[in-house]
Backbone as JSON, one array per atom type, in Angstrom:
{
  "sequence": "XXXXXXXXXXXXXXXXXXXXXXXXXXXXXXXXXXXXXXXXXXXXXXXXXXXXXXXXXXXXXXXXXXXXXXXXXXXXXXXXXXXXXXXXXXXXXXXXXXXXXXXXXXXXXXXXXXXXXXXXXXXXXXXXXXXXXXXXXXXXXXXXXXXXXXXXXXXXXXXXXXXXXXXXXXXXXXXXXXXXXXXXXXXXXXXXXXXXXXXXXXXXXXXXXXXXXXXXXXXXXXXXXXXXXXXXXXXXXXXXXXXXXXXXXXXXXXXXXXXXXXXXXXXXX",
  "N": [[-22.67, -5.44, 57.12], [-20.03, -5.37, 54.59], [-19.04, -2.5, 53.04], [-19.38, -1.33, 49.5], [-16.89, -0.5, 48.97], [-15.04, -1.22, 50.71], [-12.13, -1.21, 52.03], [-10.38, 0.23, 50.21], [-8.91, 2.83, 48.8], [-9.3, 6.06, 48.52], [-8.89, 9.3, 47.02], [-10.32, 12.18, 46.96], [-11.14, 15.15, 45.39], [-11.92, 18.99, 45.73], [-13.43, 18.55, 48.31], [-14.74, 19.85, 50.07], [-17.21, 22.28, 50.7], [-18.61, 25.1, 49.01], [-20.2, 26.24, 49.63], [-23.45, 26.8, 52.57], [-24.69, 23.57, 53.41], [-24.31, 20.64, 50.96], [-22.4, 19.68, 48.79], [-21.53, 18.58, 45.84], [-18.86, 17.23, 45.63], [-17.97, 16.99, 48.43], [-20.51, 15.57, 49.12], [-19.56, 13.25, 47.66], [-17.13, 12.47, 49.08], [-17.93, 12.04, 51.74], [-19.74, 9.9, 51.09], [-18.28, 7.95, 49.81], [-16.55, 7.16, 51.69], [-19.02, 5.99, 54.22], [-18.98, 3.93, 52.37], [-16.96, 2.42, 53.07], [-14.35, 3.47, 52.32], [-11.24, 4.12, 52.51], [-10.75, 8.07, 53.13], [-8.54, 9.99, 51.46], [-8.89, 13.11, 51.34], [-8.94, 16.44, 49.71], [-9.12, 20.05, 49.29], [-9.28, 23.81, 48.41], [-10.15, 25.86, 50.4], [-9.73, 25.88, 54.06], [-11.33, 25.53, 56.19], [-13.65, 24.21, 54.92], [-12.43, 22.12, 54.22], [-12.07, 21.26, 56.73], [-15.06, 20.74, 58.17], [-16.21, 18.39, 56.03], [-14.4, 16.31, 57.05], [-14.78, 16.77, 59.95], [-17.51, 15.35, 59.76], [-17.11, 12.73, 58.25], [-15.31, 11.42, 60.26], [-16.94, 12.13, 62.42], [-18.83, 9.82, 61.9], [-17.41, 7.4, 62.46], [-15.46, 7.31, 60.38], [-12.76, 6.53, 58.18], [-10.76, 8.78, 57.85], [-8.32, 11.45, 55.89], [-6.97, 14.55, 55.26], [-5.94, 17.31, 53.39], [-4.78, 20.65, 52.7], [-5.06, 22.0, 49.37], [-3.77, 22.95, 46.22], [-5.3, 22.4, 43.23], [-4.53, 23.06, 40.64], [-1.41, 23.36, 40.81], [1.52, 21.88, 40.21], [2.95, 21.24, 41.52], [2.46, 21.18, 44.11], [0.01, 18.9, 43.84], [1.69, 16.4, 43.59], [3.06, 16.75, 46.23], [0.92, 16.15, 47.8], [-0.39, 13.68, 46.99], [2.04, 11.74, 47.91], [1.68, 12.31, 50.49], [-0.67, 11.0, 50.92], [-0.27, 8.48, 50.24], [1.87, 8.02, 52.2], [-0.39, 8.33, 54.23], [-1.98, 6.29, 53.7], [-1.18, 4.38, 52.43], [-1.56, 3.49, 49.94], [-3.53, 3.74, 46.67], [-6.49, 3.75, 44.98], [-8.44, 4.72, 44.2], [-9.58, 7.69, 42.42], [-11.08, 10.7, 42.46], [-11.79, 13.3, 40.96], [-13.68, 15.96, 41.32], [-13.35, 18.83, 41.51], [-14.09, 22.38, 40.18], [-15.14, 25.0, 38.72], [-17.87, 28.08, 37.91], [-18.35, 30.46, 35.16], [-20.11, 32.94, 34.29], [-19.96, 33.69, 31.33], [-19.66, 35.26, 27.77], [-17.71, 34.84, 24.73], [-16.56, 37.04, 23.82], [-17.18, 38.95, 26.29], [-15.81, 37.36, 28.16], [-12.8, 37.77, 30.0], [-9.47, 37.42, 29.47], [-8.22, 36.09, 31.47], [-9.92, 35.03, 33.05], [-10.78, 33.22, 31.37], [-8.39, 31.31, 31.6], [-8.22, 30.4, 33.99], [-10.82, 29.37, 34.77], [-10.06, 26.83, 32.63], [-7.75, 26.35, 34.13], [-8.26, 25.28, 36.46], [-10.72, 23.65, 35.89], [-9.97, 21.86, 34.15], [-7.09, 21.52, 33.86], [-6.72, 20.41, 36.65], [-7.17, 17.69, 36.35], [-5.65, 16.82, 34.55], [-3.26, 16.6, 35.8], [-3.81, 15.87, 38.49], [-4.21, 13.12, 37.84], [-1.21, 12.49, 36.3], [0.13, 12.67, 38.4], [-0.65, 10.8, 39.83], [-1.46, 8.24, 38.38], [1.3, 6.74, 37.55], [0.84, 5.58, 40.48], [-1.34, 3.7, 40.34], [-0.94, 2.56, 38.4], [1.11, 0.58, 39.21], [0.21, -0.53, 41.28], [-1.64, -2.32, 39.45], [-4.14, -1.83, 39.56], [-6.9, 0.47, 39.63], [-9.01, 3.05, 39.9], [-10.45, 5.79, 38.18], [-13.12, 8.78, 38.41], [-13.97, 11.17, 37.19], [-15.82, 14.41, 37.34], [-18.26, 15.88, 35.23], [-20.06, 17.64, 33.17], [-23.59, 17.96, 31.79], [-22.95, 20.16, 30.57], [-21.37, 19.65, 28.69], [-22.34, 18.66, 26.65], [-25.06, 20.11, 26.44], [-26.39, 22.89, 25.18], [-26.97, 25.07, 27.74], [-28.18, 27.58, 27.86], [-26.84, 29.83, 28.77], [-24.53, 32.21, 28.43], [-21.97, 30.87, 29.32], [-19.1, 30.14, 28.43], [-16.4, 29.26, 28.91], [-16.55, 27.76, 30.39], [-18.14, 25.5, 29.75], [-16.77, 24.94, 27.86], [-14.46, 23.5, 29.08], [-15.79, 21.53, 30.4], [-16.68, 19.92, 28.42], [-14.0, 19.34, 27.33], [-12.99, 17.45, 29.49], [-14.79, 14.91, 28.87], [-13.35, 14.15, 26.52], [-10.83, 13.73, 27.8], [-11.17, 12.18, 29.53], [-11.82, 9.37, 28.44], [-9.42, 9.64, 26.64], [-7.66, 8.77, 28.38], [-8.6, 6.32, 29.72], [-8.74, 4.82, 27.58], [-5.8, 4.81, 27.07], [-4.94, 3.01, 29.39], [-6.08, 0.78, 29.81], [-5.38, -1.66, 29.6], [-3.86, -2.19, 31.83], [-4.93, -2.37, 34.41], [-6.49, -0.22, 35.32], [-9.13, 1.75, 35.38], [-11.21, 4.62, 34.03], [-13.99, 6.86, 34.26], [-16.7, 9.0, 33.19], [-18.56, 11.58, 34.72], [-21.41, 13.31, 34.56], [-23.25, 15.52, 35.55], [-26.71, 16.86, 35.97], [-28.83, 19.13, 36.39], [-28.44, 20.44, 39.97], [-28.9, 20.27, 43.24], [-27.1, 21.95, 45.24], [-24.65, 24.53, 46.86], [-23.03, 25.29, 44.96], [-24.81, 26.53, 42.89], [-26.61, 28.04, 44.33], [-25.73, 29.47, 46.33], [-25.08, 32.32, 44.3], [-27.13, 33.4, 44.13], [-27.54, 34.74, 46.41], [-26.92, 36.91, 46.34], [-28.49, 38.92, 44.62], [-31.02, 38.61, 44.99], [-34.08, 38.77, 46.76], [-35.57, 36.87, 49.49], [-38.07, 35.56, 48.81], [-37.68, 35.69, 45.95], [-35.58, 33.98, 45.42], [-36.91, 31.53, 46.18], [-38.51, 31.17, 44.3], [-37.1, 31.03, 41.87], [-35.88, 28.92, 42.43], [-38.0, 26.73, 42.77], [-38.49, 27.03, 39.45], [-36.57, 25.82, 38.74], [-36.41, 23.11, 40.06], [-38.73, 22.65, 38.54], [-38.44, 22.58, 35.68], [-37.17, 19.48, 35.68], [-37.32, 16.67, 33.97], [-38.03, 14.18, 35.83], [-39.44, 16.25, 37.62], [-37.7, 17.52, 40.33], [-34.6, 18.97, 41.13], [-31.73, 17.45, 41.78], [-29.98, 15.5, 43.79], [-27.38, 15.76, 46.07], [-25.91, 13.54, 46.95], [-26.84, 11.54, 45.18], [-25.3, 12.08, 43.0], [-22.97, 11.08, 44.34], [-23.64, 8.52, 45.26], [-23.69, 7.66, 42.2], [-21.12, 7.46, 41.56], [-19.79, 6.07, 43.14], [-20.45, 3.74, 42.54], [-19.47, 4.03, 39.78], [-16.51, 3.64, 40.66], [-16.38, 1.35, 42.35], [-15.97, -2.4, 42.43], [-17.72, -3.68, 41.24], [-18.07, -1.93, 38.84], [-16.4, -3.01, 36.86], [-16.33, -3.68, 34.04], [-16.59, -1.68, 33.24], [-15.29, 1.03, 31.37], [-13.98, 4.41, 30.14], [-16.54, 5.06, 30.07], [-19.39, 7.4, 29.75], [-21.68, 8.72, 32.17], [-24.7, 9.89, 32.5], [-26.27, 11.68, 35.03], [-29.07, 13.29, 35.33], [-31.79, 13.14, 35.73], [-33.4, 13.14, 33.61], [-33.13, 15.52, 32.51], [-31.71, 15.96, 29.81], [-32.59, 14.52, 27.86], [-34.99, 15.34, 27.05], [-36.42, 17.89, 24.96], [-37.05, 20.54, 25.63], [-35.85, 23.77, 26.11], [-33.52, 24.68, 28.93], [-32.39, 26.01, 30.9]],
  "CA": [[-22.2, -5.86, 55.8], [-18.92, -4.39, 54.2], [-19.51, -1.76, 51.59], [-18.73, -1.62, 47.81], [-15.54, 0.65, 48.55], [-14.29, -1.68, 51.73], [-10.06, -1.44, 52.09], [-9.9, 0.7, 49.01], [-8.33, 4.16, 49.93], [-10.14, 7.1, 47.78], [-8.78, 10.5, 46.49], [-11.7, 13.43, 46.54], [-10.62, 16.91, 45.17], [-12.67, 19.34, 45.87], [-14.4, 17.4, 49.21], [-15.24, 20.84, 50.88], [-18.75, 22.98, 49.89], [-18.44, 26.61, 48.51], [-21.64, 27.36, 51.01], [-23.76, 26.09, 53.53], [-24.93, 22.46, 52.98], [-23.46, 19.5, 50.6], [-22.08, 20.07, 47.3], [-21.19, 16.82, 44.86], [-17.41, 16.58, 46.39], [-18.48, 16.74, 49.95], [-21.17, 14.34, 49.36], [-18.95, 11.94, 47.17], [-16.27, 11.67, 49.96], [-18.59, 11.48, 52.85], [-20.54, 8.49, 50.79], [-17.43, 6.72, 49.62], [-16.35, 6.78, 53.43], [-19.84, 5.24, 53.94], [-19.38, 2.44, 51.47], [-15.98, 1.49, 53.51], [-13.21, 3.2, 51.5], [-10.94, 5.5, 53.63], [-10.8, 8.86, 51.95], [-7.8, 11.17, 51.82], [-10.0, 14.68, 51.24], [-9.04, 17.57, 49.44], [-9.69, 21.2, 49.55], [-8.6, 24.69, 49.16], [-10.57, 25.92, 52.01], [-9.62, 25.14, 55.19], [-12.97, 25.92, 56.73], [-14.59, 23.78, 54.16], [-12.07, 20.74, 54.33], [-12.25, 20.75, 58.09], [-16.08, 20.41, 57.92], [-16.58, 17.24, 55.67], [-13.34, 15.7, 57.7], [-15.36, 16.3, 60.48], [-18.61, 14.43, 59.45], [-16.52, 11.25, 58.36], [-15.26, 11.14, 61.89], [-18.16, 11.27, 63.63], [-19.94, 8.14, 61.49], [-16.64, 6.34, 62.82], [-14.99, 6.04, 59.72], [-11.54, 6.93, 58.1], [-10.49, 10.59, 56.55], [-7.38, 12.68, 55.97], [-6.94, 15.59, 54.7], [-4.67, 18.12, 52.97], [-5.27, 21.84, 51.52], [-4.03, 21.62, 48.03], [-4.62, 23.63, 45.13], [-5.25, 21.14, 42.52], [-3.76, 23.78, 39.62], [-0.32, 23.69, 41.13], [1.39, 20.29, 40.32], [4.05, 20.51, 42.95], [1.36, 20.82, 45.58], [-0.37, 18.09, 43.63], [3.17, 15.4, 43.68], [3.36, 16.49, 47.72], [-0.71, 15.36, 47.79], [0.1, 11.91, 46.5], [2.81, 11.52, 48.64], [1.42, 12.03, 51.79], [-1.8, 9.98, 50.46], [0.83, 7.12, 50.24], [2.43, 7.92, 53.94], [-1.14, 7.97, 55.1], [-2.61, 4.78, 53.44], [0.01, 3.1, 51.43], [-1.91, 2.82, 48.37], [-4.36, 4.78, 46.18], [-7.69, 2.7, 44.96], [-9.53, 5.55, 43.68], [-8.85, 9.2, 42.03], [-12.28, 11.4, 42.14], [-11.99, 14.71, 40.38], [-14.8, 17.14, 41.56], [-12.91, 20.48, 41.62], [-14.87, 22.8, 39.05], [-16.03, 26.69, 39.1], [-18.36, 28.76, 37.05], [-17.94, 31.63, 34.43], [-20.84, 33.18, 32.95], [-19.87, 35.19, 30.21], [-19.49, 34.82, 26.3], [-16.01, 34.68, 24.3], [-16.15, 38.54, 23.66], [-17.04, 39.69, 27.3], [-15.09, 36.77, 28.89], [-11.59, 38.39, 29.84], [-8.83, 36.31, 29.3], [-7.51, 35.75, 32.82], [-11.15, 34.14, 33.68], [-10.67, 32.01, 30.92], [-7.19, 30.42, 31.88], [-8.72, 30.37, 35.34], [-11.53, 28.12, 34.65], [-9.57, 26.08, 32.47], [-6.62, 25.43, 34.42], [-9.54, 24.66, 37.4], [-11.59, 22.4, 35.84], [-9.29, 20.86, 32.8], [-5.46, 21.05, 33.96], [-6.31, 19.87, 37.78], [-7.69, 16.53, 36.31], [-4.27, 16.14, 34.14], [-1.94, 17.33, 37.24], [-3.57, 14.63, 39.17], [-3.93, 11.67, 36.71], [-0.38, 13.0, 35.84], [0.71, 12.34, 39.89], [-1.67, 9.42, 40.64], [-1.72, 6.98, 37.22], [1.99, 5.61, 38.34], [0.87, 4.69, 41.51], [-1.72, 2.84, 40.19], [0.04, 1.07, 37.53], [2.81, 0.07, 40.02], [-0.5, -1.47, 41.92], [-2.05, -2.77, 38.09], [-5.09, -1.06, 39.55], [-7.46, 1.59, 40.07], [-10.62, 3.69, 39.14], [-10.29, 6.97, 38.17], [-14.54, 9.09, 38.05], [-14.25, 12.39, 36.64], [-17.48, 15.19, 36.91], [-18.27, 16.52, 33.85], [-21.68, 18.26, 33.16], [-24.49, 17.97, 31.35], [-23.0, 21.65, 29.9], [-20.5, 19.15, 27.95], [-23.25, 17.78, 25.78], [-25.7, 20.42, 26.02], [-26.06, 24.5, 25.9], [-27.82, 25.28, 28.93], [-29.19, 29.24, 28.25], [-26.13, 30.99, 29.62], [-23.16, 31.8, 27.83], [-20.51, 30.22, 30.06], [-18.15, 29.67, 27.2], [-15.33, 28.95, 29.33], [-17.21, 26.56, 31.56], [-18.82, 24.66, 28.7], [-16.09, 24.44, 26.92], [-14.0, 22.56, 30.13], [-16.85, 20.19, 30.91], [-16.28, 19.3, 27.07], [-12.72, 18.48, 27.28], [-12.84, 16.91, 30.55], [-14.67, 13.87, 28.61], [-12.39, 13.46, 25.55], [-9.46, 13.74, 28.28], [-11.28, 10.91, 29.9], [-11.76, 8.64, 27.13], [-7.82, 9.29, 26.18], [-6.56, 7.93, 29.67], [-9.51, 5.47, 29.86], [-8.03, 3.94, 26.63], [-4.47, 4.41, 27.21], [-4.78, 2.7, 30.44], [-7.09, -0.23, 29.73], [-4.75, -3.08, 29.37], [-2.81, -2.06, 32.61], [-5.98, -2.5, 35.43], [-7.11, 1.04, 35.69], [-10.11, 2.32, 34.31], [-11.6, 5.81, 33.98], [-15.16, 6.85, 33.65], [-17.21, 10.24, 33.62], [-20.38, 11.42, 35.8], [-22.65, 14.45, 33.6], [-23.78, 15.81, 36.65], [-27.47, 17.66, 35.5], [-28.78, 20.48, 37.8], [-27.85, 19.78, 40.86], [-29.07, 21.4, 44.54], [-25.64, 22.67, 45.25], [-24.55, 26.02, 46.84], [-22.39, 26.85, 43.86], [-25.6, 27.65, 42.35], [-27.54, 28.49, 45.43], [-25.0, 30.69, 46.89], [-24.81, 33.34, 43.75], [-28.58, 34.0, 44.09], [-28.17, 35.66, 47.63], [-26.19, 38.56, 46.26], [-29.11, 39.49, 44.02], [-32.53, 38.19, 45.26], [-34.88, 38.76, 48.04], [-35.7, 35.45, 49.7], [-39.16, 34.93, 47.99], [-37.12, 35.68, 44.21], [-35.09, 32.33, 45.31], [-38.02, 30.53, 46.11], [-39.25, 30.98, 42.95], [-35.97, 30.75, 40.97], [-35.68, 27.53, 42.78], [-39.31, 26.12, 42.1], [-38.88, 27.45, 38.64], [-35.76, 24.88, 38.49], [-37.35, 21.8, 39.91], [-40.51, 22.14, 37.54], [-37.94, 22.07, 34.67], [-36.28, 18.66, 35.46], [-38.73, 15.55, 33.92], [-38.77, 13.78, 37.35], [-39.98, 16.68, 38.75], [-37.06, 17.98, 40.88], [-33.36, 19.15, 40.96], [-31.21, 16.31, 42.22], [-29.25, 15.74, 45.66], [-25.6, 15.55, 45.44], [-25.71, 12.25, 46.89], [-27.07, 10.96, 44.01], [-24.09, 12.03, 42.16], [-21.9, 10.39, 44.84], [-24.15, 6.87, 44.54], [-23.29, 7.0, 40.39], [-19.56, 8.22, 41.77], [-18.78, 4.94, 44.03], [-21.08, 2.56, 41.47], [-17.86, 3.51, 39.15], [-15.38, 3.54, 41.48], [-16.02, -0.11, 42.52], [-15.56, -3.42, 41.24], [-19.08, -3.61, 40.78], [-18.02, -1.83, 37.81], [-15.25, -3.55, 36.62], [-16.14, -3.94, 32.91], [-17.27, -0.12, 32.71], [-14.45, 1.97, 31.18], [-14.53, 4.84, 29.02], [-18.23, 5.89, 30.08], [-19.8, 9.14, 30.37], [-22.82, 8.62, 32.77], [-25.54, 11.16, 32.76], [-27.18, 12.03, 35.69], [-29.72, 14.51, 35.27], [-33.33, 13.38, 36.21], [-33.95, 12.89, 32.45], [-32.82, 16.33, 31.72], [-30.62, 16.35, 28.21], [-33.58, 13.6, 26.88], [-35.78, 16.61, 26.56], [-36.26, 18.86, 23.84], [-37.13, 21.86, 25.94], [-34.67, 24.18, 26.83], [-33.48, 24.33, 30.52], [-32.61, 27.47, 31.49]],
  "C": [[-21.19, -4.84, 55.29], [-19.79, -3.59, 52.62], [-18.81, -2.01, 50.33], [-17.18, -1.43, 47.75], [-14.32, -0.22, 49.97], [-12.94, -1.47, 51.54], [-9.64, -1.07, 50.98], [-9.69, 2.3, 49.66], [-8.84, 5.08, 47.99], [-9.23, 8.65, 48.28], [-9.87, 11.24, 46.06], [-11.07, 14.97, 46.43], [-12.22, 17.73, 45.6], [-14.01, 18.58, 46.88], [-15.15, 18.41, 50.33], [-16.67, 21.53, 50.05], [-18.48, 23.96, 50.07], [-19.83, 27.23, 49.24], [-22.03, 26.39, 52.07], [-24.59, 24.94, 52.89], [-24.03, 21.77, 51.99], [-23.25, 20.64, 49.03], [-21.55, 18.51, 46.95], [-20.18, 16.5, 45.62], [-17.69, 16.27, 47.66], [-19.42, 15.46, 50.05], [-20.39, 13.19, 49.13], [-17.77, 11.64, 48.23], [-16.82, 11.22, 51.17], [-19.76, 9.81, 52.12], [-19.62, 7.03, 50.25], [-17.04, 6.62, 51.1], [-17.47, 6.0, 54.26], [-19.66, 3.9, 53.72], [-17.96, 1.4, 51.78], [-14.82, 1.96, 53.16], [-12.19, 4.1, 52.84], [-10.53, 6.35, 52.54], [-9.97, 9.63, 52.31], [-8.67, 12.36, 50.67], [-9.08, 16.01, 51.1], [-9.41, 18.67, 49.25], [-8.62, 22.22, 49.29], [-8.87, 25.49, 50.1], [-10.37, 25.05, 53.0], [-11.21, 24.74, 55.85], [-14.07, 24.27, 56.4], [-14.03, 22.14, 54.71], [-12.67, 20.27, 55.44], [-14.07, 20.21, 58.29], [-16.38, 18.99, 57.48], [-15.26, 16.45, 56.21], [-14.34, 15.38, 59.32], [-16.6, 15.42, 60.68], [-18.06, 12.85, 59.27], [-15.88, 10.89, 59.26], [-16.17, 10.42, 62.83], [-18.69, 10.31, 63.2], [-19.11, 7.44, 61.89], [-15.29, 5.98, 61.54], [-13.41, 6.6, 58.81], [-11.13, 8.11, 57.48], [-9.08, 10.96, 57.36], [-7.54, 13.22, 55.44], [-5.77, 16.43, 54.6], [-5.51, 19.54, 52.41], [-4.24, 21.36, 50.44], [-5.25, 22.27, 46.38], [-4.01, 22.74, 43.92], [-4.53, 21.85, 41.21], [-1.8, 23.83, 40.0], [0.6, 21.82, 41.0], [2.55, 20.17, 40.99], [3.29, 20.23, 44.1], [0.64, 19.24, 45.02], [0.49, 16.34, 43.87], [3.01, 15.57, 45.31], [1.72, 15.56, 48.11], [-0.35, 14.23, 47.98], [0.99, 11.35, 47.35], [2.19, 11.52, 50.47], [0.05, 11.39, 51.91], [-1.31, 8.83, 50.76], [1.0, 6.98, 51.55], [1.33, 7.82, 54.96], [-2.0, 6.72, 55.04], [-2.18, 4.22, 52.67], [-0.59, 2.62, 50.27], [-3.14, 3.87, 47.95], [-5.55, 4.44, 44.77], [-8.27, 3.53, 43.53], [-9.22, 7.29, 43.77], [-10.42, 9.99, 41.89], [-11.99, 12.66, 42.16], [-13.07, 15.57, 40.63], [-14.72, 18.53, 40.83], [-13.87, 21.26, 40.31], [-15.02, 24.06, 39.54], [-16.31, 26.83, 37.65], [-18.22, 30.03, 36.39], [-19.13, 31.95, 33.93], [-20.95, 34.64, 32.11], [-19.28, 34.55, 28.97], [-18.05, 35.09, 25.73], [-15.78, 36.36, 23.97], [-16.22, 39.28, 25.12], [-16.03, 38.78, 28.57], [-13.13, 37.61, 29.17], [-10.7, 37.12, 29.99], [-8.18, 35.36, 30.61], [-8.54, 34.6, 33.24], [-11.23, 32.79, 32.61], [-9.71, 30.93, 31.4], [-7.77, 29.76, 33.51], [-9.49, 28.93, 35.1], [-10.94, 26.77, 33.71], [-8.54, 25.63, 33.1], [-7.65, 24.72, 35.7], [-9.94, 23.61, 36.95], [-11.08, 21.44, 35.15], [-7.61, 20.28, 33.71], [-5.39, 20.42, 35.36], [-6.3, 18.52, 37.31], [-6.17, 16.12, 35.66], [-3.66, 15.99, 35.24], [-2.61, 15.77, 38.08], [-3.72, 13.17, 38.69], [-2.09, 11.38, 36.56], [0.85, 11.71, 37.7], [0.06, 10.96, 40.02], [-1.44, 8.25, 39.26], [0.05, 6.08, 37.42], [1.39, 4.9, 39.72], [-0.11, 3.34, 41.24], [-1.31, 1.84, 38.84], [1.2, 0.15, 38.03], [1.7, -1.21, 40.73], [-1.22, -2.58, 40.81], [-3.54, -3.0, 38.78], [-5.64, -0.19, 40.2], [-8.4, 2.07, 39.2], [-10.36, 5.07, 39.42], [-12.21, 7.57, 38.15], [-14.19, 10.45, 37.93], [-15.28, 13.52, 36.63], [-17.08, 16.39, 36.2], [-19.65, 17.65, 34.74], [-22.46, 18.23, 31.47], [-24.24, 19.27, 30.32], [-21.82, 21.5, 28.97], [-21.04, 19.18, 27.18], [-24.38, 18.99, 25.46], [-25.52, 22.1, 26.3], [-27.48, 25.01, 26.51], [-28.57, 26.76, 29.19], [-27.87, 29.99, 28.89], [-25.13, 31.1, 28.65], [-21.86, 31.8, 28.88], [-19.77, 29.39, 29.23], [-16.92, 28.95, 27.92], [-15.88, 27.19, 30.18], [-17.72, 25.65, 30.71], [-18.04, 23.79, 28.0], [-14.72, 22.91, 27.86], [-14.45, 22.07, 30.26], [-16.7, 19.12, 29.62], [-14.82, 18.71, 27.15], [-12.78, 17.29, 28.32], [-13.31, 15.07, 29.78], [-14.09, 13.01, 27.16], [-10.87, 13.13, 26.68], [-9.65, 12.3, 28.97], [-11.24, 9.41, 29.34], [-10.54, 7.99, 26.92], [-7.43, 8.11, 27.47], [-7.51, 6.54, 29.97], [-8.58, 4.44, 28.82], [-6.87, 3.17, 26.58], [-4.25, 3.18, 28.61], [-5.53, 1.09, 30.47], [-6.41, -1.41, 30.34], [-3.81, -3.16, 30.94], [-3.85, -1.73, 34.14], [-6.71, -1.45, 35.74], [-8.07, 1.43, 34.44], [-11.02, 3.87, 34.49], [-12.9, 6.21, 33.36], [-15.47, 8.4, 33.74], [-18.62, 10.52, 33.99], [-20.6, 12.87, 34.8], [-23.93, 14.87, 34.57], [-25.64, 17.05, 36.33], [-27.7, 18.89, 36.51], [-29.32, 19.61, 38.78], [-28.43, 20.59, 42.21], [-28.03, 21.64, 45.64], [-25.66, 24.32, 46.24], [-24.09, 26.11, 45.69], [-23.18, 26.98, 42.95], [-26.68, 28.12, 42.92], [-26.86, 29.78, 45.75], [-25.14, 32.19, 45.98], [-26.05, 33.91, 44.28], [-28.91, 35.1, 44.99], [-27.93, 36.48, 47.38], [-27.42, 39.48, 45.29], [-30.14, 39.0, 43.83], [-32.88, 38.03, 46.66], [-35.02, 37.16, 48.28], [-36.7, 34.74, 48.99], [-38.98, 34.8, 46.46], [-36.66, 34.41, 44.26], [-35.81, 31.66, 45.34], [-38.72, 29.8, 44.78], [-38.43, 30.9, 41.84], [-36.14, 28.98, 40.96], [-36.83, 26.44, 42.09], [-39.36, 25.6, 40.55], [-37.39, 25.66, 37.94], [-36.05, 23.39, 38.85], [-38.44, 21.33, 39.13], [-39.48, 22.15, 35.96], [-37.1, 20.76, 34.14], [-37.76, 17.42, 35.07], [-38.97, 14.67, 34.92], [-39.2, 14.68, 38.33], [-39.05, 17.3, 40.02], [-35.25, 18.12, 40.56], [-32.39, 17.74, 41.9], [-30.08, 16.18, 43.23], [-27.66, 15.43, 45.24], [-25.12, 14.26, 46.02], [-26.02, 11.03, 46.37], [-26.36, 11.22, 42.95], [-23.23, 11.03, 43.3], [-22.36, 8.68, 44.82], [-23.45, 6.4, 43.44], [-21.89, 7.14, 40.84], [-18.75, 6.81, 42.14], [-19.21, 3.79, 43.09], [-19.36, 2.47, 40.76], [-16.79, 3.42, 39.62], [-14.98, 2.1, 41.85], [-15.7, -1.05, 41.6], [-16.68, -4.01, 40.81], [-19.33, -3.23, 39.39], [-16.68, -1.77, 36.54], [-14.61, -3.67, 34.63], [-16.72, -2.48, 32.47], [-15.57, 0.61, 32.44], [-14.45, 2.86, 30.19], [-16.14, 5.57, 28.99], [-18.52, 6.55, 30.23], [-21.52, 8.79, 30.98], [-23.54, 9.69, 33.08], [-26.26, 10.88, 33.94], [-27.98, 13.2, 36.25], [-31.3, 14.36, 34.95], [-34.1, 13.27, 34.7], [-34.04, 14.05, 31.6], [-32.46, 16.44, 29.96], [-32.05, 15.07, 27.76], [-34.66, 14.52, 26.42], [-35.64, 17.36, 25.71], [-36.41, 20.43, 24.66], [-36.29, 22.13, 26.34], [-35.01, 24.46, 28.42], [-33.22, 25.22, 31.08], [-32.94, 28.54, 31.12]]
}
């Protein structure tokens, strides 16, 4: 049986993992490749790209790839372009890219701020920016955005910079969601909760014995109300849901998925 995403050609930023095992981007292009779409796969690791390039291979099923640093919007314009020269059309725009800051507006230095904002805020313009002609030339397409849960709620850390990008990310969505309505493209956002990720596995090794993670970890599954932290291919499920035409009359949405996290009153970290 054909999948949701059949003969639709998919854009994944950020489709490589910052450690060992999946991370959200990696999952969401190896599960839209899955559901039929073919996925041109972004990265600025090579290492990383080559990895989830190779996995959608071996299941049989279609990937390219480019390095491309999503802050740079000439690299972003050549992207698009050879997206085009490799599948003549461009279905689906999935934003991943993201990094973490944790530090407050007085110890944050300013460089780390611009950093994480041009990362997590200005890639999503830069490629909306490159990608929203092509799909108005086609009069459609699905843009999915990942936010976080650290839009909506303050999570125990002060990652001011990071908080404050997860926040824009879904008024920016909204705007182009709106502007775009009448012209076949629609734009939604995923509110990704805690997640079992390296990029928050990986920090831990630099400053915990193996049995401290264990129990970091534990300490993070017994705080989600189903009972565990959540797989990153359960962000890429909610990822292709909006991507298809399955969700055709969804635009404009910010979808939480976070195990019933943010419905809680207790704090989370």
């Amino acid at each position: 049986m054909a999948g949701r995403l059949e003969g639709k050609v998919a854009i994944v930023t950020g489709a490589g993992a910052s450690g060992a095992g999946f991370g959200n981007g990696k999952a969401c292009a190896i599960h839209y490749a899955r559901e039929g779409a073919k996925v041109f796969a972004l990265d600025i690791s090579a290492s990383a790209l080559a990895e989830t390039e190779a996995i959608i291979k071996r299941e049989g099923n279609a990937v390219a790839g480019a390095l491309c640093d999503v802050t740079d919007g000439a690299a972003i314009a050549r992207m698009v372009e050879a997206c085009l020269g490799a599948f003549g059309r461009i279905d689906i725009l999935h934003n991943n890219v993201g990094i973490l800051d944790l530090d407050g507006p007085v110890a944050l230095p300013e460089a780390t701020w611009d950093k994480v904002i041009d990362t997590n805020v200005k890639s999503m313009f830069l490629t909306c920016k490159h990608v929203l002609p092509v799909m108005e030339r086609q009069a459609k397409g699905a843009i999915v955005n990942i936010s976080s849960v650290a839009a909506i709620r303050y999570w125990g850390a002060p990652a001011v910079a990071y908080n404050t990008s997860k926040a824009a990310i879904l008024q920016f969505t909204r705007s182009v969601a709106l502007e775009y309505a009448r012209k076949g493209i629609r734009a939604n956002v995923i509110l990704p909760g805690v997640i079992d990720t390296p990029l928050i596995n990986e920090p831990l090794k630099a400053d915990h014995a193996p049995e401290e993670i264990e129990r970091i970890r534990a300490e993070r599954h017994s705080m989600i109300p189903i009972g565990r932290m959540g797989d990153p291919f359960e962000i890429a499920k909610a990822a292709a849901f909006l991507a298809s035409d399955d969700a055709s009359y969804i635009t404009g949405a910010e979808l939480v998925v976070d195990g019933g996290l943010t419905s809680n009153c207790i704090p989370y970290w």
